[in-house]
C-alpha positions in Angstrom: 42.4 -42.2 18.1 42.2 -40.3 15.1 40.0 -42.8 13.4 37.8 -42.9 16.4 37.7 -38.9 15.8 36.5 -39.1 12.7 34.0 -41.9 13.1 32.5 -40.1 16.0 32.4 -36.9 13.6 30.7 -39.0 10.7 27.8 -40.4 13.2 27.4 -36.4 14.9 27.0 -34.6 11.4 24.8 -38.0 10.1 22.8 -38.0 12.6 22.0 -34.2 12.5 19.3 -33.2 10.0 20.6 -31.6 7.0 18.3 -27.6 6.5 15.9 -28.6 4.4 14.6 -26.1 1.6 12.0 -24.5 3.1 8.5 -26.0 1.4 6.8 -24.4 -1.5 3.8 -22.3 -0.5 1.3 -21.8 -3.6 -0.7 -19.0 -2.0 2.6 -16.8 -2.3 4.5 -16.2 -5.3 6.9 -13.6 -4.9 8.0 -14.1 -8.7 4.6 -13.3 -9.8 4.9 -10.4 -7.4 8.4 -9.2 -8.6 6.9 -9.3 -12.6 3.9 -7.4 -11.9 6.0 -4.4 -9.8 8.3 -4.3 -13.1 5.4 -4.3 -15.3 3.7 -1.6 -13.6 6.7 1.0 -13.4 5.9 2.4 -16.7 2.5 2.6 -15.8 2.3 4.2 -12.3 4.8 7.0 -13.5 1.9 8.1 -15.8 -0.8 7.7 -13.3 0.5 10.1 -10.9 -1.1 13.5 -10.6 -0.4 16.7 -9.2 -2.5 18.1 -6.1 -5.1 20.1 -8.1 -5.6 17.8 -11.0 -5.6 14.9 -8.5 -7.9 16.8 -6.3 -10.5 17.6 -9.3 -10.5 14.0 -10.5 -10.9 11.9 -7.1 -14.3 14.5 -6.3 -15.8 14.0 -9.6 -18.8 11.5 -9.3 -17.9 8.2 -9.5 -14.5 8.6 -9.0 -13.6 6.5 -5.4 -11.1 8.3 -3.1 -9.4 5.2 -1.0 -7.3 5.7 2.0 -5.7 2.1 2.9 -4.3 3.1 5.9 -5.6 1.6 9.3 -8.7 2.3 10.4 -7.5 4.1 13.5 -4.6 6.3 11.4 -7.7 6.8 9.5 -10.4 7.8 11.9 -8.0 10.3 12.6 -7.9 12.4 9.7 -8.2 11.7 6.1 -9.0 13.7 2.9 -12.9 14.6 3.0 -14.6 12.3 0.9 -12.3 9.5 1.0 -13.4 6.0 1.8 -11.4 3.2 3.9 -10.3 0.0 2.9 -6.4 -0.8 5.3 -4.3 -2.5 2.4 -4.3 -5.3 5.1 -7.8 -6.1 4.1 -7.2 -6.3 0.4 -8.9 -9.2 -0.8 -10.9 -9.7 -4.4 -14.7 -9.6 -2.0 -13.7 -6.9 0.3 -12.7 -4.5 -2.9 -15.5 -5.5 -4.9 -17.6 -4.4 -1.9 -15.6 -1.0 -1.1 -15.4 -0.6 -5.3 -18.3 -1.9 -6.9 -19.0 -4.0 -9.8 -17.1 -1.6 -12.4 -13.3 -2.4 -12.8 -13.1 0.5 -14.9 -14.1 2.6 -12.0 -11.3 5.3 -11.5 -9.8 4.6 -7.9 -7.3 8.0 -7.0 -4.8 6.9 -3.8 -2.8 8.5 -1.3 -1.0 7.9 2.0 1.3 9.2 4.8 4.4 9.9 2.4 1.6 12.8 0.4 2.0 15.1 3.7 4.7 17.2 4.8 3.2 17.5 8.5 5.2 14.5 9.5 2.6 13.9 12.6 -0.2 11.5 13.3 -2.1 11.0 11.8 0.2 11.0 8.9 3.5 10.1 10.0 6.3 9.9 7.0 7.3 6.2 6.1 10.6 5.2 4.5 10.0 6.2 1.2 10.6 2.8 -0.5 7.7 1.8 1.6 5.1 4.5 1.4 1.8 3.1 1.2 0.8 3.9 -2.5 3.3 1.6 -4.0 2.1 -1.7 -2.9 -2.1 -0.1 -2.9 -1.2 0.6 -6.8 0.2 -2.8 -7.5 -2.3 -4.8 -5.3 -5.3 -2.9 -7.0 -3.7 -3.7 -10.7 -2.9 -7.0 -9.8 -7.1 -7.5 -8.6 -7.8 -6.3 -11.8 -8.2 -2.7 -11.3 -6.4 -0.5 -14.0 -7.6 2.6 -13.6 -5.7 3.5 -10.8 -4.5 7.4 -9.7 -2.1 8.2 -7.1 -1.3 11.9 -5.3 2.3 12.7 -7.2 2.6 15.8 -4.4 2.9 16.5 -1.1 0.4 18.6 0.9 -0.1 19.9 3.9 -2.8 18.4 6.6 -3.6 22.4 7.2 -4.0 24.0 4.0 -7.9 24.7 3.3 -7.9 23.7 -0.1 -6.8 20.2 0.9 -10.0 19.5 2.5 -9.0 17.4 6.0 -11.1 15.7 8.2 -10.7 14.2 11.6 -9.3 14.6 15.3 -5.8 15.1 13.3 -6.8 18.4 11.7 -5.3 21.3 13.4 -7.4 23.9 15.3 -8.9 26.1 12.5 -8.3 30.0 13.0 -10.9 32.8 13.0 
């Protein structure tokens, strides 16, 4: 009986395939992903401004303010001037189009996590996910180095911010 057990055993686990490691996709390379995050630490520590530096810079002409969040968060509200391209969308021909020719081009980002309101249109993320860290290391890794991201948070209803949108509060007289 016992050897019947086992035999039995044997032909169940035999006949059951073994998990096979999951195939190689060569349009993903989370390696290549994990080197350019550490290479870029240094980096995006010294490419973060302050509110009125940041502020200056992104209006000066030129410059490109980009807001990747989605187009509806965005229709919303957003910083005046700012131009939309949802990180989603990130692709070598729909940068080029929203950046232009110049890779040298400076490109000054923001999102959610730069807003104390804590409402839509600017609801706080986890913060190991706010939207500027992967917007900075996607735009690197397309080849774009000159790269500026909002260090502070600000307020959707202070005037010198400059808000646009159905998500700016009701102005006072």
């Amino acid at each position: 009986m016992k050897t019947m057990t086992t035999v039995l055993a044997l032909a169940l686990v035999s006949s059951t395939p073994a998990f096979a490691k999951a195939p190689a996709n060569p349009q993903i390379d989370y390696q290549g992903f994990s080197g350019l995050v550490g290479t870029l630490a240094k980096v995006r520590e010294k490419h973060r401004l302050a509110w009125p530096e940041f502020a200056k810079r992104a209006r000066a002409e030129g410059a490109l303010l980009l807001d990747a969040r989605s187009p509806a968060a965005f229709a919303r509200g957003h910083l005046d001037g700012a131009v939309n391209l949802p990180f989603s969308d990130f692709t070598a021909e729909a940068l080029a189009d929203v950046i232009g020719p110049n890779r040298k081009r400076p490109i000054y980002i923001y999102c959610n996590n730069n807003f104390r309101d804590n409402r839509a249109p600017v609801v706080t993320k986890a913060a190991p996910l706010a939207l500027n860290i992967p917007t900075f290391i996607n735009l690197h890794g397309y080849g774009y180095g000159n790269v500026w991201e909002l260090a502070d948070v600000i307020g959707m209803d202070d005037p010198a911010v400059g808000w646009v949108g159905t998500g700016a509060p009701p102005r006072v007289r």
